[in-house]
C-alpha positions as CSV (number, residue, x, y, z in Angstrom):
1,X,9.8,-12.1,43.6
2,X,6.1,-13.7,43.8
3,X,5.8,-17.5,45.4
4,X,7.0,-19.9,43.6
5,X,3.8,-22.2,42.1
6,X,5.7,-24.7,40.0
7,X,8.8,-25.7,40.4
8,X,10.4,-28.5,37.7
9,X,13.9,-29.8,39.0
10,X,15.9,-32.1,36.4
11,X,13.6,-33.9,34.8
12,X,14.2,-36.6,32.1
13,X,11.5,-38.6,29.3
14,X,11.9,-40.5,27.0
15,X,9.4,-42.7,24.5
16,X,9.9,-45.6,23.0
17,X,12.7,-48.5,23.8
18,X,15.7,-50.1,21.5
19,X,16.7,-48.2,19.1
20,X,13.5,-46.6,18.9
21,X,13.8,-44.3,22.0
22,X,12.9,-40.6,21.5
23,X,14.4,-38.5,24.5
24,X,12.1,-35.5,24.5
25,X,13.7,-33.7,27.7
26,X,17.1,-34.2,29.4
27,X,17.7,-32.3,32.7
28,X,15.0,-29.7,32.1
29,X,14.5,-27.4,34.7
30,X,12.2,-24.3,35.4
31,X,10.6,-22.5,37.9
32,X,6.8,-20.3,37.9
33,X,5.7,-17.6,40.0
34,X,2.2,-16.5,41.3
35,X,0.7,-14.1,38.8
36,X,3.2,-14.5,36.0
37,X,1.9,-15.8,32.4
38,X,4.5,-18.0,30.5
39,X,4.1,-18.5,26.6
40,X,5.1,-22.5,25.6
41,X,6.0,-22.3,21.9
42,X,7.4,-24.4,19.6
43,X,7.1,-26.6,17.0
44,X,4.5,-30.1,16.8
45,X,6.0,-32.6,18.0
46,X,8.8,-30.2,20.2
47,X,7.4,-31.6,23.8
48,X,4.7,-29.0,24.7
49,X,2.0,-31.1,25.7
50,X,4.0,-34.2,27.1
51,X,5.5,-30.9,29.6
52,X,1.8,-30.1,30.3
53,X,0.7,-33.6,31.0
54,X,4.1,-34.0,33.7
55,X,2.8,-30.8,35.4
56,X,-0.4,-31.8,35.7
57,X,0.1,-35.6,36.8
58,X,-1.2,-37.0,33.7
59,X,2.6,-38.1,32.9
60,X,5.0,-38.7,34.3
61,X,8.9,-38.1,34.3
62,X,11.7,-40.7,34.0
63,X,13.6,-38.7,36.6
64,X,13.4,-35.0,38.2
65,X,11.0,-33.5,40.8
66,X,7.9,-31.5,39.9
67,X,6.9,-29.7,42.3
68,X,2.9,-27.3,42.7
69,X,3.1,-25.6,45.9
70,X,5.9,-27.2,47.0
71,X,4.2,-30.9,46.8
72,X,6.1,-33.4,44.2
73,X,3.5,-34.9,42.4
74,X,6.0,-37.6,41.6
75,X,5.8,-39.1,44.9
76,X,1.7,-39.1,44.9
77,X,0.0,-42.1,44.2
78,X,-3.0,-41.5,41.1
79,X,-6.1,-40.4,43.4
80,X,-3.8,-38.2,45.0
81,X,-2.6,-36.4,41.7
82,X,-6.2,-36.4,40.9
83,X,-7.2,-34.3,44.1
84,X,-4.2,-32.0,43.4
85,X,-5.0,-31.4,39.8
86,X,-9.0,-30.7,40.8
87,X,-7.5,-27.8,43.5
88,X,-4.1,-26.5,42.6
89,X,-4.8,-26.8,38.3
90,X,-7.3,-25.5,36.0
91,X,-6.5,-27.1,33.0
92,X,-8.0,-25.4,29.3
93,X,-7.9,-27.9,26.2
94,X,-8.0,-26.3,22.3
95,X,-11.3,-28.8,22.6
96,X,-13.7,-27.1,25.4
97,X,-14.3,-30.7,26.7
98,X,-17.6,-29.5,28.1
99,X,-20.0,-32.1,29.2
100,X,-22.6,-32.4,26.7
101,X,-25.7,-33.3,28.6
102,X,-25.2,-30.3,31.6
103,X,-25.6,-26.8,31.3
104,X,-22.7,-24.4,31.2
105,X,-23.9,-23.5,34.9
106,X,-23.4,-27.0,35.8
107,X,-20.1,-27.7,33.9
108,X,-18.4,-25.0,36.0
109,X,-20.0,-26.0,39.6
110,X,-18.8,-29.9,38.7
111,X,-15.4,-29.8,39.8
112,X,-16.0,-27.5,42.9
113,X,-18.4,-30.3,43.9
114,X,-15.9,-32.9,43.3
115,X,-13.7,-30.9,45.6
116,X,-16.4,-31.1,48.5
117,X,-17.3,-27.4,48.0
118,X,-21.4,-26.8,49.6
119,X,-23.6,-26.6,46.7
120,X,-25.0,-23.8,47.1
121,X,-21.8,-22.2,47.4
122,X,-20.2,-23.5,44.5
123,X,-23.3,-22.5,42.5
124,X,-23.0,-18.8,43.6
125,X,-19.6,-19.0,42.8
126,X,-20.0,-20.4,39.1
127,X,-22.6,-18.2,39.1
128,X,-19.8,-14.9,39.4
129,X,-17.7,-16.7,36.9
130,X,-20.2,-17.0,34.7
131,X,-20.7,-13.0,35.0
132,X,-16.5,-12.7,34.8
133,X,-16.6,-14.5,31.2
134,X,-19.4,-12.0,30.2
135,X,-22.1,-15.3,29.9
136,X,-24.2,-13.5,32.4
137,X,-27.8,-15.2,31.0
138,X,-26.5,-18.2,29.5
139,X,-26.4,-20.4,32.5
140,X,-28.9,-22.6,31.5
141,X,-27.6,-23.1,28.0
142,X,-26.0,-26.6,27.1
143,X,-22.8,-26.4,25.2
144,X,-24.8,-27.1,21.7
145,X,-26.7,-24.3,22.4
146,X,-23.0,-21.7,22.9
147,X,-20.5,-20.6,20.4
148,X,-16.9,-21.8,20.2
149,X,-15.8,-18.1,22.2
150,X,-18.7,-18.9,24.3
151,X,-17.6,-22.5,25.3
152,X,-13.7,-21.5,26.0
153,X,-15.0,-18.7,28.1
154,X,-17.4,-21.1,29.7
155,X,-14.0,-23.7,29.8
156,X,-11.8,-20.6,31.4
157,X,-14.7,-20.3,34.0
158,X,-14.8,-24.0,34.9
159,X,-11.0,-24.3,35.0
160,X,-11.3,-21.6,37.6
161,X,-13.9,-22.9,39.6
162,X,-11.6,-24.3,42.8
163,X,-9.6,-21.0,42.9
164,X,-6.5,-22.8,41.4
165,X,-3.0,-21.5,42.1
166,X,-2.4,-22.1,38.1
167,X,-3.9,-22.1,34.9
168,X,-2.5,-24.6,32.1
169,X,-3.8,-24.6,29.1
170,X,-3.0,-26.7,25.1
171,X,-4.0,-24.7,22.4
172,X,-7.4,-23.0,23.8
173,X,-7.5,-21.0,20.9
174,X,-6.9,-22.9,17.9
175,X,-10.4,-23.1,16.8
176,X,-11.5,-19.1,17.9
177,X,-11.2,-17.2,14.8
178,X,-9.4,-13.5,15.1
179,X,-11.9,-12.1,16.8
180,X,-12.8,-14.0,19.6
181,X,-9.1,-15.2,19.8
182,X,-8.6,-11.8,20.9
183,X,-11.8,-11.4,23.5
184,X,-10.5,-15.0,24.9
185,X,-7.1,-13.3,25.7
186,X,-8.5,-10.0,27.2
187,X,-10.9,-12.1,28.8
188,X,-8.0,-14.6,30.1
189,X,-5.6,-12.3,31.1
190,X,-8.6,-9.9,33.0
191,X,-9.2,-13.2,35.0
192,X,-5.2,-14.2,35.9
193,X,-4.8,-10.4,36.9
194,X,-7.9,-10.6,38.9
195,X,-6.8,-14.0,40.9
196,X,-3.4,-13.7,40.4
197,X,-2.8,-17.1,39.4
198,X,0.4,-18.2,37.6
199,X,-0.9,-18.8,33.8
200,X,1.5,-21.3,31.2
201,X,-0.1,-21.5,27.9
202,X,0.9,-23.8,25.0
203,X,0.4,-21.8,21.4
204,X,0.9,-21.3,17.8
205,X,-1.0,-18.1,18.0
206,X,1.3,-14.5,17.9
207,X,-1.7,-13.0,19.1
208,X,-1.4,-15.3,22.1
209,X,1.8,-15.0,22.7
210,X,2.1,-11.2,22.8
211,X,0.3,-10.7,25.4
212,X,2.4,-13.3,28.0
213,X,4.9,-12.0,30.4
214,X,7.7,-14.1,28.9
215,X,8.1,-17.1,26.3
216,X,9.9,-20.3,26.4
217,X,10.9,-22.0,23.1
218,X,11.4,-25.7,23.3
219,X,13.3,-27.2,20.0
């Protein structure tokens, strides 16, 4: 069996107080490994992104331990869950959430920068990633300027850009028609093969979720 990446250990949350509390997850538990992809599915509404925003640090549980790399981000205070989510996580939304105003060369050396990277480092690295997402030529190209395909894959690169030990993503393709739906998954699953990161994916999309490892259902 591969490391274990993420590791979620009992966790309760609720919404709400009174008689108006909504418990979304009671004692909910599971574990991720390097290099495996795991399909979230489910229905609106069934938990999917509040579970993304606990394992990224955006949230946080009532109860439980969640645990990237063995750190529990439950016990860090915010600028440390910040620094963990800008190393350990690459995060994809179904919006690109590109900055406007930079190029897509800049969007992706951004977070290594944050991170402390060299710049010229972190540009020869966007700089492969670019060539990884097949936007070889368009690193001087603003978002306005790229398709939707062409801003996830610019998003896949940008999420990658510190070498994370996962990928998380809400959604990334629900605005890709068929065809780039499927180049954004050869494209995405190239990429986790090639880094080996562990991959969890919240989706609606069959033609996402037939290409994951394994699927879990929440209800």
């Amino acid at each position: 069996m591969n490391k274990e990446i993420i590791s979620i250990e009992n966790i309760d949350k609720s919404f709400g107080e009174g008689d108006e509390i909504l418990q979304v997850f009671k004692n909910f538990s599971l574990n991720l490994h390097q290099g495996e992809s795991i399909g979230l599915v489910g229905a609106s509404g069934s938990g999917k992104s509040t579970l993304l925003h606990i394992i990224c640090g955006l949230d946080r549980p009532d109860s439980g331990s969640v645990k990237i790399q063995g750190i529990d981000i439950t016990e860090l205070n915010y600028d440390e869950r910040s620094e963990l989510r800008n190393t350990e996580i690459g995060f994809v939304y179904q919006f690109h959430h590109l900055l406007p105003e930079l190029t897509a060369l800049e969007n992706i050396v951004l977070p290594a920068l944050l991170a402390g990277t060299n710049q010229a480092e972190a540009i020869k690295n966007a700089s492969l990633l670019l060539e990884q997402v097949n936007l070889s030529g368009k690193e001087n190209n603003t978002p306005n300027e790229l398709s939707g395909g062409e801003r996830q894959r610019v998003a896949i690169a940008r999420a990658m850009s510190n070498n994370p030990s996962c990928l998380i993503m809400d959604e990334p393709t629900g605005n890709l028609d068929t065809k780039n739906v499927e180049n954004f998954m050869t494209l995405l699953m190239d990429m986790v093969s090639i880094k080996n990161v562990t991959l969890l994916i919240a989706t609606h999309d069959t033609k996402v979720s037939s290409r994951l490892d394994r699927l879990l259902s929440l209800e």
